[in-house]
N, C-alpha and C positions, 0 to 999 in steps of 0.2 A: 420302806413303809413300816411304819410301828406296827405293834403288833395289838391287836384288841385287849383292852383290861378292863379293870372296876374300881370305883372308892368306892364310899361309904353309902353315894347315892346317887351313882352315874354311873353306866355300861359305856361305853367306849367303842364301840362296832364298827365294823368293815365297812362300805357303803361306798356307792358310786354319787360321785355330785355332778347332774345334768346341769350344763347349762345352754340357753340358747339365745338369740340377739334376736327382736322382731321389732318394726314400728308397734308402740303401745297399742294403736287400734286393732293390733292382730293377735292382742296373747289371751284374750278370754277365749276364742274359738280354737289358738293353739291349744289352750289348757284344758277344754273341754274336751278335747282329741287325747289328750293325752292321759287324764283321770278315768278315759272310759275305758283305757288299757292298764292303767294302774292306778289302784284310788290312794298313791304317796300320805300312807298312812305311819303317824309318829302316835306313840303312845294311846290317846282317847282321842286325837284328833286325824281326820282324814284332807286330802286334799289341799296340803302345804307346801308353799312357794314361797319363794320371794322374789320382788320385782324391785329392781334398780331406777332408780329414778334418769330419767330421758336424758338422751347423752346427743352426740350428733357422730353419724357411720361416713367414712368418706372412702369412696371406691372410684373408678375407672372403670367403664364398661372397655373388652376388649373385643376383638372380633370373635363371633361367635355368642354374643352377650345377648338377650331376648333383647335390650333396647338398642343393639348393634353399638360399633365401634364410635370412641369419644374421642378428642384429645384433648380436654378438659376433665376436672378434679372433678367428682359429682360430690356435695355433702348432703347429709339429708339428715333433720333434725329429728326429733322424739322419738330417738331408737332405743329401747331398752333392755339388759340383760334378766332374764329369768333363771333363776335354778331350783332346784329339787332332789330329795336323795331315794335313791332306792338299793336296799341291798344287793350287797356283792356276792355272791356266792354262784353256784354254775344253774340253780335251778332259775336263776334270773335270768340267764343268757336272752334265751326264747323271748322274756318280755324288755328287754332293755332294746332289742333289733324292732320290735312292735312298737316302743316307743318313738324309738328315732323315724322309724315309717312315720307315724302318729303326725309326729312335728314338721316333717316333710313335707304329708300331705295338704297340713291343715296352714303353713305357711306360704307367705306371698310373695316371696324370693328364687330366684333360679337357684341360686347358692345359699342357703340357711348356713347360717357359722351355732353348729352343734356342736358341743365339748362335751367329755365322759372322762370325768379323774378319780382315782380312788383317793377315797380318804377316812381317817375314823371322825366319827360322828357319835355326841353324847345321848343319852335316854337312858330317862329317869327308872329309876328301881321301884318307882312307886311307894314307898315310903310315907309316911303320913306326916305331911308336912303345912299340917293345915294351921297352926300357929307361926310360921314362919313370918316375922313380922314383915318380910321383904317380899312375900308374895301379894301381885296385882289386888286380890281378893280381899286382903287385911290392909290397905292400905287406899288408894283415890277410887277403886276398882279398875275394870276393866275398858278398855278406848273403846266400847262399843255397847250399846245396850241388849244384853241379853234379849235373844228370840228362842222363845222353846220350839222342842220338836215336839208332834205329836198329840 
């Protein structure tokens, strides 16, 4: 594993990358479970993921399976991988085990395919980069029309 550094305008951090495979209809009420135990906060923003665009899961039920034994292929269409990061370090232990409960509980599967890999991950030094001609801001804007808070 590298080891964490810095340039001029990026931190380089330890972090764990969550990932988990759910039918699309199940990752808002996943994700909602999961931000109430960790609001996966990056910089000024909270509650960031990304969602992969729907794939097809192909499994076997075997004996023992909640829909019992097959001997046919099962595929099942609009499955999709979510992930998220959260620091690595030991005071996280406690909430990375409440996570995985979190998606556990809040998914619709006997067997949830959850993955936890370390990796380094960038964040920003905050640096005033508000002339940057290449930020969203200075250029078409943003894919969304601003909603304020409050």
């Amino acid at each position: 594993m590298l080891k964490p550094f810095q340039t001029n305008s990026t931190i380089m951090r330890s972090m764990l990358l969550v990932t988990f495979q759910a039918p699309a209809e199940d990752v808002d009420r996943i994700m909602r479970a999961v931000t109430a135990v960790a609001p996966l906060t990056m910089g000024n923003y909270d509650s960031n993921s990304y969602q992969s665009d729907a794939g097809i899961e192909r499994y076997r039920p075997l004996q023992g399976a909640a829909a019992g034994a097959e001997t046919g292929l099962r595929e099942r269409p609009g499955v999709v991988e979510v992930s998220f990061e959260i620091e690595n370090d030991a005071v996280n232990t406690d909430q990375i085990e409440r996570i995985v409960e979190a998606i556990f509980q809040a998914h619709s599967y006997q067997e949830p395919v959850i993955r936890i890999r370390p990796i380094l991950s960038s964040r920003s030094r905050g640096l005033d980069d508000s002339a940057n001609p290449n930020r969203w801001w200075n250029t078409t804007g943003d894919w969304k029309k601003r909603e304020q808070v409050g």
